[in-house]
N, C-alpha and C positions, 0 to 999 in steps of 0.2 A: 424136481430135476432128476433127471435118470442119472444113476451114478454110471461113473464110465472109467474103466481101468485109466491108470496114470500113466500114460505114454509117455510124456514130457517130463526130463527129469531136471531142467534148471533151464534159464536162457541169463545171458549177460549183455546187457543195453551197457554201451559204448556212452559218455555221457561228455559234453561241452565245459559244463562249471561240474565239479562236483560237489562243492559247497550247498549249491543251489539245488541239486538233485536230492542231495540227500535229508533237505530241508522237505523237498516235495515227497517223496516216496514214505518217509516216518509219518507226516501227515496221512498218506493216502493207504499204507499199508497197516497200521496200527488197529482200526477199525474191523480188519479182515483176519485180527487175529496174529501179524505176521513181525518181526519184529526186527532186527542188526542181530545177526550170529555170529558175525565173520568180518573182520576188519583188517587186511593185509597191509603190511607195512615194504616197502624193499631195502632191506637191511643193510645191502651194497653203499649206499646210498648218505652221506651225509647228511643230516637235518630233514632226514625224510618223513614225507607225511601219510598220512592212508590216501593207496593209491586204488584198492578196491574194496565194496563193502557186501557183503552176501547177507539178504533178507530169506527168515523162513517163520515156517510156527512149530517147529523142534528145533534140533540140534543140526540139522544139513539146512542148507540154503538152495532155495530153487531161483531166487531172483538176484543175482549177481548187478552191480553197477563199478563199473571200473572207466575215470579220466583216462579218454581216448583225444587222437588227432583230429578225428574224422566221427561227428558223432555219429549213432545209431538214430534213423528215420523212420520215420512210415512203419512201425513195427504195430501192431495190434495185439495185448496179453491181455486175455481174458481170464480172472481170476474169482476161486467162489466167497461168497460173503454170506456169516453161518443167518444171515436173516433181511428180511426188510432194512430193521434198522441199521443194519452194519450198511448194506448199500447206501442210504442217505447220509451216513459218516462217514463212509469212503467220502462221499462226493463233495460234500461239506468243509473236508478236510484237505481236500486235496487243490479246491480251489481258494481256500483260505490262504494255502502255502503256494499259491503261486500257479497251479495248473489250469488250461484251460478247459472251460466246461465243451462236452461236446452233447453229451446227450443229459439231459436231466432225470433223478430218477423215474423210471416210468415201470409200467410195463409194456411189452411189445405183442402184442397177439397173434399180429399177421408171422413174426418170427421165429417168438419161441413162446408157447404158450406154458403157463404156470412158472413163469420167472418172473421176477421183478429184475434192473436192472442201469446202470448207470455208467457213461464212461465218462473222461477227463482227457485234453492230450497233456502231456507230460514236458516239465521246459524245452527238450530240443524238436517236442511233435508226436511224439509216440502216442499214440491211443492204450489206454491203460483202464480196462473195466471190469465191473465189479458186478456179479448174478448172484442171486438167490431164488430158492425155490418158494413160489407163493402158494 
């Protein structure tokens, strides 16, 4: 995989349940190395509970998930997975906890050649996938 300077520096998926989100995403982000850094509470707030949770593999979060109104659709995050096998635990893990399979791991040759690669959609639909360089 050609590395490619990090343009992107976080997105935040809008989510439906976050209960259930965040059942899915621990499953499917753990494999790729990535883990809960950040868990906001709003303090205002009586009896409040975590209203966002920020995923990373240091100390900053690049994948933010915050209970919205209106969730986030049709998003596509392609994310790297340090091997083969982390791609087959992404995928493994992600529909164990609830995701659906889109693509199984394969690799793609007409696409992208010398990657292996997997996606899942995510409870509200998002496509959430995982590459490695083969």
């Amino acid at each position: 995989m050609v590395g490619v300077p990090a343009l992107l520096d976080l997105v935040t998926v809008s989510v439906s349940d976050l209960d259930r989100s965040l059942a899915f995403y621990d499953a499917a982000l753990a494999p790729l190395g990535a883990r809960r850094v950040s868990e906001l509470v709003d303090e205002e707030e009586d009896g409040s509970r975590v209203e966002a949770v920020g995923y990373g593999t240091g100390d900053a979060a690049q994948v933010w998930l915050v209970k919205g109104a209106t969730p986030t659709t049709a998003l596509h995050v392609r994310l790297r997975a340090p091997d083969r096998a982390g791609v087959e635990a992404f995928h493994a893990g992600a529909v164990a906890a609830g995701g659906q399979p889109f693509s199984a791991p394969r690799r793609w040759p007409i696409y992208h050649r010398g990657e292996f690669n997997a996606m899942v959609r995510d409870p509200d639909g998002n496509l959430l996938e995982a590459v490695a360089p083969e």
